[in-house]
C-alpha positions as CSV (number, residue, x, y, z in Angstrom):
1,X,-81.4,-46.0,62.5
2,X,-84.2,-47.1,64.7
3,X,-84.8,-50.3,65.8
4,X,-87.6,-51.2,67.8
5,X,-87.9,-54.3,69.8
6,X,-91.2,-56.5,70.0
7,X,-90.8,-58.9,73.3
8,X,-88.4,-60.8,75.8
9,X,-87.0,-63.9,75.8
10,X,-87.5,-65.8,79.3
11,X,-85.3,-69.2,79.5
12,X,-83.2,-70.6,82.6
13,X,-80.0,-69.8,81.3
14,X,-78.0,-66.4,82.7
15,X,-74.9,-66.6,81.1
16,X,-73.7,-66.7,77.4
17,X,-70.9,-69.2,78.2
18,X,-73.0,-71.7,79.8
19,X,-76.3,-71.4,76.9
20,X,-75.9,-73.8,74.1
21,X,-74.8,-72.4,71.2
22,X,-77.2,-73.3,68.5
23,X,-81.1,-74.0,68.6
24,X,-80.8,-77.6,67.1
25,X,-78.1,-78.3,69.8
26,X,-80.5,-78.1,72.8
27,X,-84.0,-78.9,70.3
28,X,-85.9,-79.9,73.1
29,X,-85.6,-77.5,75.7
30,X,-88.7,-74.8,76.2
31,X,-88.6,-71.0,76.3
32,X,-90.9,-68.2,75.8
33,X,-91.1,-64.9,74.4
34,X,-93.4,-62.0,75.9
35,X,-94.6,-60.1,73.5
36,X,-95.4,-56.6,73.9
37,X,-99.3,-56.7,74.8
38,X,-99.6,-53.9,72.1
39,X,-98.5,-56.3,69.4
40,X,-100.1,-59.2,70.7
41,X,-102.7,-59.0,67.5
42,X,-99.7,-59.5,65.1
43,X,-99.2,-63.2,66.5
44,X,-102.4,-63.9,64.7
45,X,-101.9,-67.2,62.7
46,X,-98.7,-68.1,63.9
47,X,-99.8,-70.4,65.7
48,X,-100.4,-72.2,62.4
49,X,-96.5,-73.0,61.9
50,X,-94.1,-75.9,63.2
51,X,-90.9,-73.3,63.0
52,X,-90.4,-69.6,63.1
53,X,-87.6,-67.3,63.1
54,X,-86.7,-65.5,66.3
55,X,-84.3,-61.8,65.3
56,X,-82.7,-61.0,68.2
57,X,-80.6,-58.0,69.5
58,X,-77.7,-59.7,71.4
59,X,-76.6,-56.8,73.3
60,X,-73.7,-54.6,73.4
61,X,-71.5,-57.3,75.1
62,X,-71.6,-58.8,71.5
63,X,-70.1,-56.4,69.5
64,X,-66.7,-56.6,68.6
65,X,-65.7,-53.2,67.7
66,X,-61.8,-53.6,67.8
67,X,-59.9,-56.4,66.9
68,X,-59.8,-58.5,64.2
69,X,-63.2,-60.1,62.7
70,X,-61.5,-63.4,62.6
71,X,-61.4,-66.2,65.1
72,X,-60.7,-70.0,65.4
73,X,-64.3,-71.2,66.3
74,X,-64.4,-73.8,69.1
75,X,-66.5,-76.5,66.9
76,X,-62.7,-76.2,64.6
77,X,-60.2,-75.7,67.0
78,X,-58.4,-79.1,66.9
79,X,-57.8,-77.7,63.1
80,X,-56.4,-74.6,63.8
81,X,-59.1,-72.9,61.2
82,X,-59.6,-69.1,61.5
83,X,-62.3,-68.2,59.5
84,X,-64.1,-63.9,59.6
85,X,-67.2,-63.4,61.9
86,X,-69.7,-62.9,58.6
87,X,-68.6,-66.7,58.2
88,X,-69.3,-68.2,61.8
89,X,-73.0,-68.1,63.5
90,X,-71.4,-67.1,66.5
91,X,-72.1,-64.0,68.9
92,X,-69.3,-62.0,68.1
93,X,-69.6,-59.5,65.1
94,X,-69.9,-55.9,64.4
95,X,-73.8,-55.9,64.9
96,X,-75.0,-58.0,67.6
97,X,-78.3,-59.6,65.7
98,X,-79.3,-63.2,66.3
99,X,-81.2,-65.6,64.1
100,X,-83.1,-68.5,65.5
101,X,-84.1,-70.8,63.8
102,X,-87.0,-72.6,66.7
103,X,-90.1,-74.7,66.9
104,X,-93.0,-73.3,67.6
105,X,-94.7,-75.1,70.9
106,X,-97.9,-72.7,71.3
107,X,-99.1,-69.1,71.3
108,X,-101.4,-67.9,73.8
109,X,-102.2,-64.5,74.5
110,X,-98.5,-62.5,74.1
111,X,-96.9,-65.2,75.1
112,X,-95.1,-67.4,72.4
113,X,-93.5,-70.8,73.7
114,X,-90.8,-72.7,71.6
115,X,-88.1,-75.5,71.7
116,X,-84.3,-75.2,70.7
117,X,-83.0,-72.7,73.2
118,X,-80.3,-70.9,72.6
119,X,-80.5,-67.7,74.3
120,X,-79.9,-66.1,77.8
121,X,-82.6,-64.9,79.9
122,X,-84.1,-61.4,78.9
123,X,-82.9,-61.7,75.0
124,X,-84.3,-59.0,73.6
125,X,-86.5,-60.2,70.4
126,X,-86.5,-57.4,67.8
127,X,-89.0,-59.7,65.1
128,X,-90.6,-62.6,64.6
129,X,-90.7,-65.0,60.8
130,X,-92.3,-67.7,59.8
131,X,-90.3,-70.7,58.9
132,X,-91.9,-71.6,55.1
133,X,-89.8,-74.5,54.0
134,X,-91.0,-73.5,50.0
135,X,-88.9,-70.2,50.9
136,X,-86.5,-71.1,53.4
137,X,-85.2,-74.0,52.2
138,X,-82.9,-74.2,48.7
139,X,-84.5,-77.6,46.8
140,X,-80.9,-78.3,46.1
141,X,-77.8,-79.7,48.2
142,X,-76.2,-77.1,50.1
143,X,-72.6,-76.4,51.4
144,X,-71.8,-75.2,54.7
145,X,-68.4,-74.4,54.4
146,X,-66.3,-74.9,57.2
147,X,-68.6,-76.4,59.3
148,X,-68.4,-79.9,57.4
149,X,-65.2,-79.7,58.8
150,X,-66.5,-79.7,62.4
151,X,-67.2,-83.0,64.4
152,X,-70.7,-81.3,65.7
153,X,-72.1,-84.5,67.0
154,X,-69.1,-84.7,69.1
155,X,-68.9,-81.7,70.3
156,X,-72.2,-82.1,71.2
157,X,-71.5,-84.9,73.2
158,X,-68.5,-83.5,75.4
159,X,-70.7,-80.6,76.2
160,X,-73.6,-83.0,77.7
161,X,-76.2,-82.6,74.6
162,X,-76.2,-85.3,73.3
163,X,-76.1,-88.8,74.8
């Protein structure tokens, strides 16, 4: 399989441990992604949206290739709640993609600036989506598993993201 990658990801954190862990968690915070100057031309209109998708490649520091695929997520840990990889967001799984979900601040040239950073510096971005709320968004009340079972606004809060 080839897989080709489109841009970078430039941000001020340098370390997985210390980044936020999800987009909404640090919503305010800007970042940009360079774009290869040769694909520059397919930016055209994105400009145009409030949210895309970033894919990312997380790197090979991701993969978990031995081992079990189950942890006990930090958001649950006062539970005790293991739960498989293909059921947490986190970095750790057999294929190291990420999906952002990020506002769109501007695009100018190759260069496209967003809030809700959740990446390390030199994130390599394999694609780029629209966010369309008609398709991306089920009309319906959703579950989201074990993650109601998670006190996100305080872990939020011991981690300095929330006030």
């Amino acid at each position: 399989m080839e897989l080709r990658t489109i841009g970078v990801v430039h941000t001020t954190y340098t370390e997985h441990r210390s980044t936020p862990q999800q987009a909404s968690l640090n919503a305010e915070e800007s970042a940009w992604v360079e774009v290869d100057d040769d694909l520059a031309d397919g930016l055209e209109a994105l400009e145009e949206f409030d949210y895309v998708w970033l894919i990312t490649w997380l790197g090979d520091d991701a993969v978990r290739s031995e081992g079990p695929l189950s942890e006990v997520p930090d958001l649950v840990a006062h539970l005790d709640l293991s739960v498989g990889s293909f059921a947490t967001r986190g970095p750790f799984r057999p294929t190291p993609l990420g999906l952002h979900l990020v506002e769109l601040v501007s695009v100018v040239g190759s260069r496209v600036t967003f809030r809700g950073v959740d990446m390390v510096e030199g994130t390599v971005v394999v694609d780029i989506k629209p966010y369309v709320k008609e398709f991306d968004r089920p009309d319906q009340d959703t579950r989201s598993g074990w993650y109601a079972k998670a006190a996100l606004a305080e872990v939020a809060k011991q981690r300095g993201i929330l006030a």
